[in-house]
N, CA, C and O atoms as a GROMACS GRO file, in nm:
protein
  564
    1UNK      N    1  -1.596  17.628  25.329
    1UNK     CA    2  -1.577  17.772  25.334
    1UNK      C    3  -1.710  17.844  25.316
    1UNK      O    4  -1.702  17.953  25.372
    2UNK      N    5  -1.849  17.822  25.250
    2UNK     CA    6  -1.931  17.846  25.227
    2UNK      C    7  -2.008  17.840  25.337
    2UNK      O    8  -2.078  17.941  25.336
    3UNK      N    9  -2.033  17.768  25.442
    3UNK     CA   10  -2.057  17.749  25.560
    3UNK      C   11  -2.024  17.866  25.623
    3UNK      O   12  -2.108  17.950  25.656
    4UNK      N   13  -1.878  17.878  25.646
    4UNK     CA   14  -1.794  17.912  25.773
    4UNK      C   15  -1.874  18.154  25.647
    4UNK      O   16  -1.926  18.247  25.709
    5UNK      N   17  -1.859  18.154  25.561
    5UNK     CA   18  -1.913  18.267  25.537
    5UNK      C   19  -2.038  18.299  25.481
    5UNK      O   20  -2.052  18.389  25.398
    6UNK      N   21  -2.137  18.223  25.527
    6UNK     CA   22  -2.261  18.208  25.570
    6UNK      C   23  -2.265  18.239  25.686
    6UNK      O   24  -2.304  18.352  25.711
    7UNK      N   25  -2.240  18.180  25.759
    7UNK     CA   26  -2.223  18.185  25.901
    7UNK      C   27  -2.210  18.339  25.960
    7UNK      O   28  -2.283  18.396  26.040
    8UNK      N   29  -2.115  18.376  25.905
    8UNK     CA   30  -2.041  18.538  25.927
    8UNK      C   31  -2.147  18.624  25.844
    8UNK      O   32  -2.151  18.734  25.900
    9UNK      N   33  -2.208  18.624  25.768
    9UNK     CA   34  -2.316  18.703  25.688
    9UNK      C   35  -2.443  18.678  25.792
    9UNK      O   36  -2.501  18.773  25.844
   10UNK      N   37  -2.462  18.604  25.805
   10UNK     CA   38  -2.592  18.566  25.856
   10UNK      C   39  -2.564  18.643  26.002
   10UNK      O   40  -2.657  18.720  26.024
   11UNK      N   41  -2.481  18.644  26.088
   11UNK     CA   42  -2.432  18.682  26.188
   11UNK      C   43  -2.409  18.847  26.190
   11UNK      O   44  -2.416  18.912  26.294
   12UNK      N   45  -2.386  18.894  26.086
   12UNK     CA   46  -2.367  19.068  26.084
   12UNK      C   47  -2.478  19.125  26.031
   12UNK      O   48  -2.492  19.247  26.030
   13UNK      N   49  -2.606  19.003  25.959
   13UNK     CA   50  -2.740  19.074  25.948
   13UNK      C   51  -2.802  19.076  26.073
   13UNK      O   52  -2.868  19.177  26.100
   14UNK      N   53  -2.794  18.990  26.153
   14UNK     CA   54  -2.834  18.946  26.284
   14UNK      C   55  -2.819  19.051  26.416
   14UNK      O   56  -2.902  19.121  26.474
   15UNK      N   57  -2.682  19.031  26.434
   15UNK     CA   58  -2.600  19.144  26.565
   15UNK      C   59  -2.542  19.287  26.462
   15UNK      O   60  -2.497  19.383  26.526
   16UNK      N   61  -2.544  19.295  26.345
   16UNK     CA   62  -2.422  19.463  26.257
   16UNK      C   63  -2.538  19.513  26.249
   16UNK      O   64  -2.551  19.519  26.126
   17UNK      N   65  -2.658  19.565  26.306
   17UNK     CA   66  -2.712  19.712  26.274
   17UNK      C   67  -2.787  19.754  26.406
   17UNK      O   68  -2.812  19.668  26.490
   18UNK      N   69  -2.819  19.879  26.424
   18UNK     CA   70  -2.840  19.982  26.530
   18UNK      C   71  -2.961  19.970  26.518
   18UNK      O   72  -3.027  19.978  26.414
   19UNK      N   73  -3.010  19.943  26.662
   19UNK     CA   74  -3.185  19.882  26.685
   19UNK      C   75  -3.251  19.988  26.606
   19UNK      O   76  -3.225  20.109  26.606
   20UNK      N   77  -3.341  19.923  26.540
   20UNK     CA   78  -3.450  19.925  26.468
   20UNK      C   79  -3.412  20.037  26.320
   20UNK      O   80  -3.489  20.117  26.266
   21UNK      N   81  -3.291  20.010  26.290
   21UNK     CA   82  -3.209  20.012  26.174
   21UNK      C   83  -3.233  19.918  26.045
   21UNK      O   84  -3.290  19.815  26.081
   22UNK      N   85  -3.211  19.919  25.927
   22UNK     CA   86  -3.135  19.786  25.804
   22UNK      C   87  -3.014  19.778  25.852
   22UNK      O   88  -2.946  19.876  25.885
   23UNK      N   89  -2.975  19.643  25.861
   23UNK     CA   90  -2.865  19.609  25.786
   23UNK      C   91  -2.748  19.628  25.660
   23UNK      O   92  -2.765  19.611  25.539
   24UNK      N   93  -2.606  19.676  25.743
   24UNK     CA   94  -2.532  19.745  25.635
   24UNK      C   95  -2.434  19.676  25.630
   24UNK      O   96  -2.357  19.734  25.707
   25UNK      N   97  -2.378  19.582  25.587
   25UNK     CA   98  -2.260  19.515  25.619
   25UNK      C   99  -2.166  19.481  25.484
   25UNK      O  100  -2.187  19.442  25.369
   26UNK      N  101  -2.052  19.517  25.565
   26UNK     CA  102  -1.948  19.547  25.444
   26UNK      C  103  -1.833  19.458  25.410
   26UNK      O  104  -1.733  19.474  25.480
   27UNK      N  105  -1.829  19.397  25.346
   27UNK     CA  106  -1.743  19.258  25.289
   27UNK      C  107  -1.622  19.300  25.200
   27UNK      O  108  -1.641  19.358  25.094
   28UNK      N  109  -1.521  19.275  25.237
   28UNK     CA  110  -1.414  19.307  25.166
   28UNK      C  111  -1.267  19.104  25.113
   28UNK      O  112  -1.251  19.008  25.188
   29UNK      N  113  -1.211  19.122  24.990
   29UNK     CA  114  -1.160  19.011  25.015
   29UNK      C  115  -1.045  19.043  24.956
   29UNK      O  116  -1.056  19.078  24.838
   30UNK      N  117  -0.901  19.040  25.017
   30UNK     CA  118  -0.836  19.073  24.950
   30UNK      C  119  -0.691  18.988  24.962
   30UNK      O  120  -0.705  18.872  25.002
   31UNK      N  121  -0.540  19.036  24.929
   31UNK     CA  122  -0.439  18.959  24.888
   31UNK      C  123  -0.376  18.994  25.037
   31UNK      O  124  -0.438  19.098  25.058
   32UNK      N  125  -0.289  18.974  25.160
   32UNK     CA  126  -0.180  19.036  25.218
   32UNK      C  127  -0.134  18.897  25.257
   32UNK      O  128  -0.186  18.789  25.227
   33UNK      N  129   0.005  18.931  25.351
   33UNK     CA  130   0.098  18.914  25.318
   33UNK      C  131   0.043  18.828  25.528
   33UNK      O  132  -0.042  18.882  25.598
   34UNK      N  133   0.120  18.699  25.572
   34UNK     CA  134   0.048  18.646  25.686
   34UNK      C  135   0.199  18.575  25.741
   34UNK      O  136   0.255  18.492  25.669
   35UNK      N  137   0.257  18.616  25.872
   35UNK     CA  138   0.384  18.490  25.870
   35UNK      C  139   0.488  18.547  25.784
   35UNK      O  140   0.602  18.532  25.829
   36UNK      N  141   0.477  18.625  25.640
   36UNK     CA  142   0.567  18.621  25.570
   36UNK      C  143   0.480  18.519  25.470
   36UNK      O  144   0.554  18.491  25.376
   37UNK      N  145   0.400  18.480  25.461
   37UNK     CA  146   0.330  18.354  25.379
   37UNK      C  147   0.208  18.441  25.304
   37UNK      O  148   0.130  18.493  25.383
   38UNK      N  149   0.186  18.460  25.188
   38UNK     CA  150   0.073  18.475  25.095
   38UNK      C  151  -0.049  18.466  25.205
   38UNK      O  152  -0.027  18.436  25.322
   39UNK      N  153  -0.121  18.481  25.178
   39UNK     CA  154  -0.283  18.526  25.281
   39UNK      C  155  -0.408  18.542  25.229
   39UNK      O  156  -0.384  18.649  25.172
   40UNK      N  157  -0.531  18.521  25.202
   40UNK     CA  158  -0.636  18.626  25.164
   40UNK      C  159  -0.703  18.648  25.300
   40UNK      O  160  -0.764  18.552  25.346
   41UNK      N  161  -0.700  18.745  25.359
   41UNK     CA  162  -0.756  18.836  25.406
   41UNK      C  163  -0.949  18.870  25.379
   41UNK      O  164  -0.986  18.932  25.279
   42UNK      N  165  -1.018  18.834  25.452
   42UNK     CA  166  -1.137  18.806  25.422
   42UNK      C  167  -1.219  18.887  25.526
   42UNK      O  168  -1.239  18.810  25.619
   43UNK      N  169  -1.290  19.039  25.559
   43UNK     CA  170  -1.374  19.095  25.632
   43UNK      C  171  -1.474  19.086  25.610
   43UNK      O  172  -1.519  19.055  25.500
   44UNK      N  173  -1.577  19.126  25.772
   44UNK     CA  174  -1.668  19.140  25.755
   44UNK      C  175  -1.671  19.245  25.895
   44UNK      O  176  -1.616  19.246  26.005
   45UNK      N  177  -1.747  19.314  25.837
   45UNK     CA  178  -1.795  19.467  25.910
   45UNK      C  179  -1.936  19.508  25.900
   45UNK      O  180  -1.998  19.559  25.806
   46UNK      N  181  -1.978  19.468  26.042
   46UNK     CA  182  -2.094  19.563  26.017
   46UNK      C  183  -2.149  19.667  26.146
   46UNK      O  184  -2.047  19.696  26.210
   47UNK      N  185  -2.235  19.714  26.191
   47UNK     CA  186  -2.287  19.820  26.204
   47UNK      C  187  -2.372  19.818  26.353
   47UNK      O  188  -2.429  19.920  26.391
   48UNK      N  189  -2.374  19.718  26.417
   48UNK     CA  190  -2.443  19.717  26.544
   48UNK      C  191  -2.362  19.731  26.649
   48UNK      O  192  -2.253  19.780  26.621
   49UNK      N  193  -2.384  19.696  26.797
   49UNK     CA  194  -2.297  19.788  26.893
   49UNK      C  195  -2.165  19.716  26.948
   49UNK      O  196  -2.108  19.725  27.056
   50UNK      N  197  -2.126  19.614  26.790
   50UNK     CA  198  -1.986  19.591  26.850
   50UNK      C  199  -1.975  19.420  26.891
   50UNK      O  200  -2.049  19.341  26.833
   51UNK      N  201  -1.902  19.385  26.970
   51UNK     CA  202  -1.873  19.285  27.079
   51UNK      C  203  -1.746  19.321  27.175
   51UNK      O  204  -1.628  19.323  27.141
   52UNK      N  205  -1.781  19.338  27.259
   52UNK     CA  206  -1.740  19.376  27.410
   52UNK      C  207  -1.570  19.307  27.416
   52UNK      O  208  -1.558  19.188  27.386
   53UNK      N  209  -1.463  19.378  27.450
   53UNK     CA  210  -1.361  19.265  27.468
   53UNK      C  211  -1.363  19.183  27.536
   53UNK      O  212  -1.287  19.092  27.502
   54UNK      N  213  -1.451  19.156  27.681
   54UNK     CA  214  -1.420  19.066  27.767
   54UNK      C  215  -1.491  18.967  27.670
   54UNK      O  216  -1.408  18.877  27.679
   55UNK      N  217  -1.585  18.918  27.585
   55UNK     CA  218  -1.619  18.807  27.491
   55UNK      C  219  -1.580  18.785  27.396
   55UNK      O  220  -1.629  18.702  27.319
   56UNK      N  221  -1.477  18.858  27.375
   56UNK     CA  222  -1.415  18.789  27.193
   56UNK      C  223  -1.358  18.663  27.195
   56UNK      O  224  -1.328  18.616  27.085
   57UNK      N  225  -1.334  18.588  27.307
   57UNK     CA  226  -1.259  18.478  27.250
   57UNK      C  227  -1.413  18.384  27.302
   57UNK      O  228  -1.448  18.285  27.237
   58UNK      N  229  -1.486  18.428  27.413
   58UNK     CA  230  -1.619  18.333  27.418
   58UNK      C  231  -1.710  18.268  27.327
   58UNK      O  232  -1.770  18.165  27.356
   59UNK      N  233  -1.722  18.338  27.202
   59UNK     CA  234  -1.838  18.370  27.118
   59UNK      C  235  -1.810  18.271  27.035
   59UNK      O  236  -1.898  18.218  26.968
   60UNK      N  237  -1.672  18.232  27.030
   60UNK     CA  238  -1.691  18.139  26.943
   60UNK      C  239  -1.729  17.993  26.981
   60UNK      O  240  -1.744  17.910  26.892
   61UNK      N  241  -1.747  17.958  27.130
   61UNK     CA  242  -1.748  17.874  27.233
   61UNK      C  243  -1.905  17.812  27.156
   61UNK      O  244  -1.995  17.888  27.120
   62UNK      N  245  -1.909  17.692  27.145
   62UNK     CA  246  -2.058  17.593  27.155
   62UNK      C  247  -2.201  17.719  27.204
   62UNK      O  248  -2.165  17.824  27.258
   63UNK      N  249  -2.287  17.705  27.190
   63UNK     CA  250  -2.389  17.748  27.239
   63UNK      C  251  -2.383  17.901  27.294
   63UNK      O  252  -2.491  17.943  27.336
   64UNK      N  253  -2.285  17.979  27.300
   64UNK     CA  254  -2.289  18.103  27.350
   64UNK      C  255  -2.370  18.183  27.266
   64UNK      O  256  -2.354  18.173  27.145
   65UNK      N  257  -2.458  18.263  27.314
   65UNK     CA  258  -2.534  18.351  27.256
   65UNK      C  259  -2.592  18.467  27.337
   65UNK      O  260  -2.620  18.462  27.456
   66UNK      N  261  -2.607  18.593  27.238
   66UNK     CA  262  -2.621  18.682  27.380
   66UNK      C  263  -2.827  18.687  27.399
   66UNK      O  264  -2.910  18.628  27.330
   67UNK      N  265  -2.842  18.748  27.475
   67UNK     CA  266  -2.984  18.757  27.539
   67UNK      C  267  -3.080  18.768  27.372
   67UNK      O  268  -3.175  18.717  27.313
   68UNK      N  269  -3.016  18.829  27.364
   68UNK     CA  270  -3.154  18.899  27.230
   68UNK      C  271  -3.153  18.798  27.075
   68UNK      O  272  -3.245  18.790  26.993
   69UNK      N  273  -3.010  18.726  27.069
   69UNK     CA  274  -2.982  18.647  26.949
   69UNK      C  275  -3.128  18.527  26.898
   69UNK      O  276  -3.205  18.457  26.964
   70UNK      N  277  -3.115  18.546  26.784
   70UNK     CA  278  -3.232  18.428  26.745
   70UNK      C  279  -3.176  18.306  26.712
   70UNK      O  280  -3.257  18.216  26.693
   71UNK      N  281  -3.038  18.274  26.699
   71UNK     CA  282  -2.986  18.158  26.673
   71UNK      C  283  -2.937  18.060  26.755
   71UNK      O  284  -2.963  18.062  26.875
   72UNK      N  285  -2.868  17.973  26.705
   72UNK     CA  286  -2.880  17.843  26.808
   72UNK      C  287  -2.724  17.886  26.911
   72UNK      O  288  -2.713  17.827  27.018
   73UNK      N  289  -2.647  17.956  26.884
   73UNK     CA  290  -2.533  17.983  26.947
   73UNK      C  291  -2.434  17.900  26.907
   73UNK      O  292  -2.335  17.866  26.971
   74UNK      N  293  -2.465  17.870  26.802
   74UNK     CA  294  -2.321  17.749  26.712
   74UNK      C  295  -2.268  17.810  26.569
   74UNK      O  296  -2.162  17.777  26.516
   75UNK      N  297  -2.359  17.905  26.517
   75UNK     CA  298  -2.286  17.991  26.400
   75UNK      C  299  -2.106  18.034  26.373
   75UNK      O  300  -2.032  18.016  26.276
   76UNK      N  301  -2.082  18.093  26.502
   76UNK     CA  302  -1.976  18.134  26.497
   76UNK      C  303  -1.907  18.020  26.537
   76UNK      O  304  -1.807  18.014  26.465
   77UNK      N  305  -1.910  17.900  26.636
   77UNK     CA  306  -1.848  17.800  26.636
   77UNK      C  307  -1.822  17.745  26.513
   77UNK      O  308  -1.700  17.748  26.494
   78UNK      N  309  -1.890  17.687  26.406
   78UNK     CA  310  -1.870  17.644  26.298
   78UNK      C  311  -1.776  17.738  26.217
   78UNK      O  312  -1.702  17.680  26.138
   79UNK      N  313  -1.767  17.880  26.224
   79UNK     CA  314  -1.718  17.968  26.167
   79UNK      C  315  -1.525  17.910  26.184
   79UNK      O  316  -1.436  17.874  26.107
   80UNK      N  317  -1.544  17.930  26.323
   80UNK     CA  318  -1.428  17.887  26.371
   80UNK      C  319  -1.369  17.746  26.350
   80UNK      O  320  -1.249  17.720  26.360
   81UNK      N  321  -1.464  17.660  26.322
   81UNK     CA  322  -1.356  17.533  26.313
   81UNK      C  323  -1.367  17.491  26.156
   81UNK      O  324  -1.308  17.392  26.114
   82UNK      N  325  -1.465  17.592  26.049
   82UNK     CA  326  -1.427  17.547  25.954
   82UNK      C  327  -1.265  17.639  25.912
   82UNK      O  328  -1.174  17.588  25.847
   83UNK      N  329  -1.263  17.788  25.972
   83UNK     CA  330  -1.156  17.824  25.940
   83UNK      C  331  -0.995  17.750  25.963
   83UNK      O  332  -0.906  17.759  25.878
   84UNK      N  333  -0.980  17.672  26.104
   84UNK     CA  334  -0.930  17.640  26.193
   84UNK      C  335  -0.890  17.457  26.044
   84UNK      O  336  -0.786  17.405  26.005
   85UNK      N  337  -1.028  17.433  26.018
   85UNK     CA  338  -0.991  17.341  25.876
   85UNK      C  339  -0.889  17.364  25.817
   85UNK      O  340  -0.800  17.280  25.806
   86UNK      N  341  -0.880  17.500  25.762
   86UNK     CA  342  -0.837  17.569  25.590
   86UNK      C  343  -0.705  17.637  25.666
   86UNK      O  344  -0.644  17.728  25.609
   87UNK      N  345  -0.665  17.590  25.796
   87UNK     CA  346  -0.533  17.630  25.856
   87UNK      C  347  -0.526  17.777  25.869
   87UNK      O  348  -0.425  17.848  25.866
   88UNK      N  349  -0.675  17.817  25.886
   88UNK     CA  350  -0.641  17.989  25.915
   88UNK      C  351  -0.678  18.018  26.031
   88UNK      O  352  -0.676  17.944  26.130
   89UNK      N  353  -0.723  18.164  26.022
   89UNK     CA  354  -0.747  18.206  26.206
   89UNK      C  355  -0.870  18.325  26.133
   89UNK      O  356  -0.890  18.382  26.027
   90UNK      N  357  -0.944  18.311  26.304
   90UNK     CA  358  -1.034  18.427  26.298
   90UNK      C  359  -1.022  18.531  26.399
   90UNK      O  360  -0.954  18.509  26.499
   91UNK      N  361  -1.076  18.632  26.383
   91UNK     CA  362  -1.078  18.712  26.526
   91UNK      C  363  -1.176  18.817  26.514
   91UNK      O  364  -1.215  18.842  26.400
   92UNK      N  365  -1.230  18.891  26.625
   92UNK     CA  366  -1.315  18.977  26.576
   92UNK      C  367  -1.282  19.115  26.650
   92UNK      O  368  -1.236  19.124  26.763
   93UNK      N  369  -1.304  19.190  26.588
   93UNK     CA  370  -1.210  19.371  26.611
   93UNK      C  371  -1.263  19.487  26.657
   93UNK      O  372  -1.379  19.455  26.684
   94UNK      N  373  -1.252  19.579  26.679
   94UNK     CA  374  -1.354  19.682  26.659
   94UNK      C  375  -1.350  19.747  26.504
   94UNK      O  376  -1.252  19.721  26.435
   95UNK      N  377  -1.434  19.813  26.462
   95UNK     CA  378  -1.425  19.850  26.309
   95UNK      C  379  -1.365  19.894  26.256
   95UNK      O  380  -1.370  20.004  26.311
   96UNK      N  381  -1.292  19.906  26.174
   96UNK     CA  382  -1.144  19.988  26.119
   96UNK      C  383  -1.182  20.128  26.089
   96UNK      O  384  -1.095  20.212  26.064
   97UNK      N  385  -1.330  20.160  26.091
   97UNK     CA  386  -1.313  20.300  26.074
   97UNK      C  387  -1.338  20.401  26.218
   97UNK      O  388  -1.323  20.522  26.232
   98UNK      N  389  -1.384  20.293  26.316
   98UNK     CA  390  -1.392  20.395  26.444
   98UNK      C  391  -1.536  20.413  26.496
   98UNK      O  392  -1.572  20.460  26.604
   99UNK      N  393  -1.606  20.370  26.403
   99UNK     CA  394  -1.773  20.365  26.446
   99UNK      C  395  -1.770  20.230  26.484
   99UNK      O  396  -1.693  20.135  26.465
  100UNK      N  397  -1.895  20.252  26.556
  100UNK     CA  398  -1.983  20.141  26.653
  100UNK      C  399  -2.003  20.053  26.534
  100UNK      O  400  -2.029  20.084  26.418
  101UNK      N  401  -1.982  19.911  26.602
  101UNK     CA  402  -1.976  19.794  26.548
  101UNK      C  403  -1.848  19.691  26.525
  101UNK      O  404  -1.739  19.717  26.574
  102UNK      N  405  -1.872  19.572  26.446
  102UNK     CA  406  -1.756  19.445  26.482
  102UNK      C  407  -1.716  19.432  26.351
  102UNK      O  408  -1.792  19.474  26.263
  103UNK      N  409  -1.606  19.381  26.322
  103UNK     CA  410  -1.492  19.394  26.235
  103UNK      C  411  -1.493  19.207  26.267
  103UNK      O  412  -1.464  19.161  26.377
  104UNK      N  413  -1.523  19.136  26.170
  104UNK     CA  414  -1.428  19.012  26.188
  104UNK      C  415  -1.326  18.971  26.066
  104UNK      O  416  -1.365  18.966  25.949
  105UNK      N  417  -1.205  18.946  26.100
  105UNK     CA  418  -1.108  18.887  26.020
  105UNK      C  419  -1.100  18.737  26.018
  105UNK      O  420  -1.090  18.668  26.119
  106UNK      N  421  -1.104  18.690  25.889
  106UNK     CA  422  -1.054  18.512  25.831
  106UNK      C  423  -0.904  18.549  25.724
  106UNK      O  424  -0.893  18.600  25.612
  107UNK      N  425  -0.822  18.504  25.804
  107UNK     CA  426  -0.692  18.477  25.730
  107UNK      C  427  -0.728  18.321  25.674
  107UNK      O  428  -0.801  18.238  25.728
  108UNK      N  429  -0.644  18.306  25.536
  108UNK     CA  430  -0.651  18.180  25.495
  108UNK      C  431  -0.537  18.173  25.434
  108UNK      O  432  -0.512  18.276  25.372
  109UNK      N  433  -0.418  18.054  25.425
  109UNK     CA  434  -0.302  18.099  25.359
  109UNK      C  435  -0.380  18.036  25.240
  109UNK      O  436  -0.485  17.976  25.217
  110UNK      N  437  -0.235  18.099  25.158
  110UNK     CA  438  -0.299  18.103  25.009
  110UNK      C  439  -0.152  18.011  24.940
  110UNK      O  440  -0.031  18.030  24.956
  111UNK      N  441  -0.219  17.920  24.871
  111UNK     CA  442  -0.176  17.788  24.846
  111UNK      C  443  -0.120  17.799  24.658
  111UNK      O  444  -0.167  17.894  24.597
  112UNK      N  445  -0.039  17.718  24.593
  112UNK     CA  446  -0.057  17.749  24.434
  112UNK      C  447  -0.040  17.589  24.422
  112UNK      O  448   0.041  17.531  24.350
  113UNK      N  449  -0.152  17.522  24.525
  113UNK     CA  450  -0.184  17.357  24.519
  113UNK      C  451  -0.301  17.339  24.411
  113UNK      O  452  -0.400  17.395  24.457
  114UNK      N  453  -0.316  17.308  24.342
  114UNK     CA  454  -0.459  17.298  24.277
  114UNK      C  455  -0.519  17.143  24.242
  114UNK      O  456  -0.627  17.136  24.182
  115UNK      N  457  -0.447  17.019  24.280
  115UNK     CA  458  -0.430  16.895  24.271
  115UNK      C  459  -0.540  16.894  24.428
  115UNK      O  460  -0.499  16.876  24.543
  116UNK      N  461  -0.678  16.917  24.386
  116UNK     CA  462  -0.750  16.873  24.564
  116UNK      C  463  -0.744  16.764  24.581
  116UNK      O  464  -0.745  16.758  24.704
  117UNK      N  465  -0.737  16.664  24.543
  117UNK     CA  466  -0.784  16.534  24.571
  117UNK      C  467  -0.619  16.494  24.635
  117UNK      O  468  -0.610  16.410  24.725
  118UNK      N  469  -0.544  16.536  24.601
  118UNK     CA  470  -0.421  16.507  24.693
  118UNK      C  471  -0.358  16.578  24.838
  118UNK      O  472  -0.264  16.553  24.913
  119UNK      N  473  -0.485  16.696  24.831
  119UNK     CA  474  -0.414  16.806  24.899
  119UNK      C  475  -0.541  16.819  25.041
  119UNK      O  476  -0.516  16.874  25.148
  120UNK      N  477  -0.677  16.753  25.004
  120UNK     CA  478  -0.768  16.677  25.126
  120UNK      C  479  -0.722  16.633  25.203
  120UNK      O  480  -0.748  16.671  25.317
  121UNK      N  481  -0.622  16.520  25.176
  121UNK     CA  482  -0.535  16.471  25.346
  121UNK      C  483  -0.522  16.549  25.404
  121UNK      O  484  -0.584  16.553  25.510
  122UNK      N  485  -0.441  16.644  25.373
  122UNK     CA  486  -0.353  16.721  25.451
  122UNK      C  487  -0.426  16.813  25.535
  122UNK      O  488  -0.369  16.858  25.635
  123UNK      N  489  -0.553  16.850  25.507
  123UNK     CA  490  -0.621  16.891  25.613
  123UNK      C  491  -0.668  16.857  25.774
  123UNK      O  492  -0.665  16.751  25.836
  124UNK      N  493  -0.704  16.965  25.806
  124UNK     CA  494  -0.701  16.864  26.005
  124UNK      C  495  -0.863  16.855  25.988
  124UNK      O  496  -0.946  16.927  25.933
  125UNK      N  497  -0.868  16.738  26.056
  125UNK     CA  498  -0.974  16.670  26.071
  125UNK      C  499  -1.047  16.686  26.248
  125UNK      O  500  -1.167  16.699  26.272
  126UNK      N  501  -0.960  16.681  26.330
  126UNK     CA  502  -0.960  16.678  26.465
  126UNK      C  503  -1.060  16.757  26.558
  126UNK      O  504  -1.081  16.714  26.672
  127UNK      N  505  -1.137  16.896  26.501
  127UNK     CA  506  -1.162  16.989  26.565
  127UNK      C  507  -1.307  16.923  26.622
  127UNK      O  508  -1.362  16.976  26.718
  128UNK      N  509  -1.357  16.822  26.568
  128UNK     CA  510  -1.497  16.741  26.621
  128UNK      C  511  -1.446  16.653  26.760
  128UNK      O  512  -1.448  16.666  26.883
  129UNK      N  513  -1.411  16.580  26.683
  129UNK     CA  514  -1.358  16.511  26.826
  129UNK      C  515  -1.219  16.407  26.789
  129UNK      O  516  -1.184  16.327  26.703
  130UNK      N  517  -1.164  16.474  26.930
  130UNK     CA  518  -1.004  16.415  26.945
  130UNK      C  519  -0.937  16.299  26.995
  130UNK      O  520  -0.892  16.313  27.108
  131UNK      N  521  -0.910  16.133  26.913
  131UNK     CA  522  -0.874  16.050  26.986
  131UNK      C  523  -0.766  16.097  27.115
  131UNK      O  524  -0.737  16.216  27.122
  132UNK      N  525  -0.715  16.012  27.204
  132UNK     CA  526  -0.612  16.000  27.305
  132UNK      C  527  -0.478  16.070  27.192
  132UNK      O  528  -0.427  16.180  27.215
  133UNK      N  529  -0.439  15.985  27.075
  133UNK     CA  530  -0.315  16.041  26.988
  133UNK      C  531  -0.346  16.154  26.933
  133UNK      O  532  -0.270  16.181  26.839
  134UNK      N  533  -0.434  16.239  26.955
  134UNK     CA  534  -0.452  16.386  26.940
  134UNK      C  535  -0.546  16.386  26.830
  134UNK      O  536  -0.578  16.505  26.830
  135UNK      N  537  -0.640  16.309  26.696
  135UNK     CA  538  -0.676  16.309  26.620
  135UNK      C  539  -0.759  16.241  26.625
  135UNK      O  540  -0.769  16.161  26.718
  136UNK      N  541  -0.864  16.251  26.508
  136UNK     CA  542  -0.956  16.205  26.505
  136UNK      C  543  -0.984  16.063  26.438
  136UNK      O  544  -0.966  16.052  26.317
  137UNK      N  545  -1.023  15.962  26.508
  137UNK     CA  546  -1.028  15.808  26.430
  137UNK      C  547  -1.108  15.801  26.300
  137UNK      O  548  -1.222  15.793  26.346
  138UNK      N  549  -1.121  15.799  26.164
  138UNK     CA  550  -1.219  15.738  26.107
  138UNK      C  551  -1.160  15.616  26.024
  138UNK      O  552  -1.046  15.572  26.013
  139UNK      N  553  -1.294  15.573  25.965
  139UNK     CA  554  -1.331  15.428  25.938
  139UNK      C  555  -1.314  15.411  25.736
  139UNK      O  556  -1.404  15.444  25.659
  140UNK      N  557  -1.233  15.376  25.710
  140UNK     CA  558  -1.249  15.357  25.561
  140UNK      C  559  -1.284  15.259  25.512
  140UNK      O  560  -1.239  15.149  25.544
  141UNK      N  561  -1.397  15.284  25.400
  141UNK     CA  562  -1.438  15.228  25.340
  141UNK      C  563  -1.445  15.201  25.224
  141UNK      O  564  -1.520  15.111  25.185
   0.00000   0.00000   0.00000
């Protein structure tokens, strides 16, 4: 999870402010309600000119990056498959208040498991790479 909101920080200092601006980006984390299932609700908002709808579902694609980006174009990929881990979803919005700039949402359901070492299985493993039976092979040792 530290990754996947790294990733999203590093990304709204990067693309959330208005050329030759600071950086303003606004983090919120809170309780709602997902499915009918408990949720935390996790934003990030910041301040540059947005992302276009025809690319919201691209960006999170391997290597996509736009012209001006300094990064490798895998930030938000990682974003996405560590969320995609923790059985949540991402998406990215326009800003909830109506000004220029991107809104991204991480749903995560919210669990009252606290036993990790039993509750690691149960996570998906798959999003690297997918045997033929839909999952990913590893090797125990």
């Amino acid at each position: 999870m530290r990754s996947a909101v790294d990733n999203l920080l590093v990304n709204a200092w990067a693309h959330g402010r208005a050329k030759g601006a600071a950086a303003r980006i606004e983090v919120a984390l809170r309780p709602v309600q997902e499915g009918g299932s408990p949720a935390a609700l996790l934003t990030v908002e910041g301040h540059g000119p947005g992302v276009p709808h025809t690319q919201r579902e691209s960006i999170f694609g391997r290597f996509h990056r736009s012209p001006d980006s300094p990064g490798s174009g895998l930030g938000l990929t990682l974003v996405a498959q560590q969320i995609a881990l923790h059985q949540g979803r991402v998406e990215v919005l326009n800003r909830s208040d109506g000004a220029p700039g991107a809104r991204f949402e991480v749903y995560l359901p919210v669990t009252a498991v606290r036993d990790v070492r039993h509750t690691l299985p149960l996570l998906r493993r798959d999003w690297l790479a997918a045997s033929a039976e839909g999952g990913m092979k590893t090797e125990q040792r």
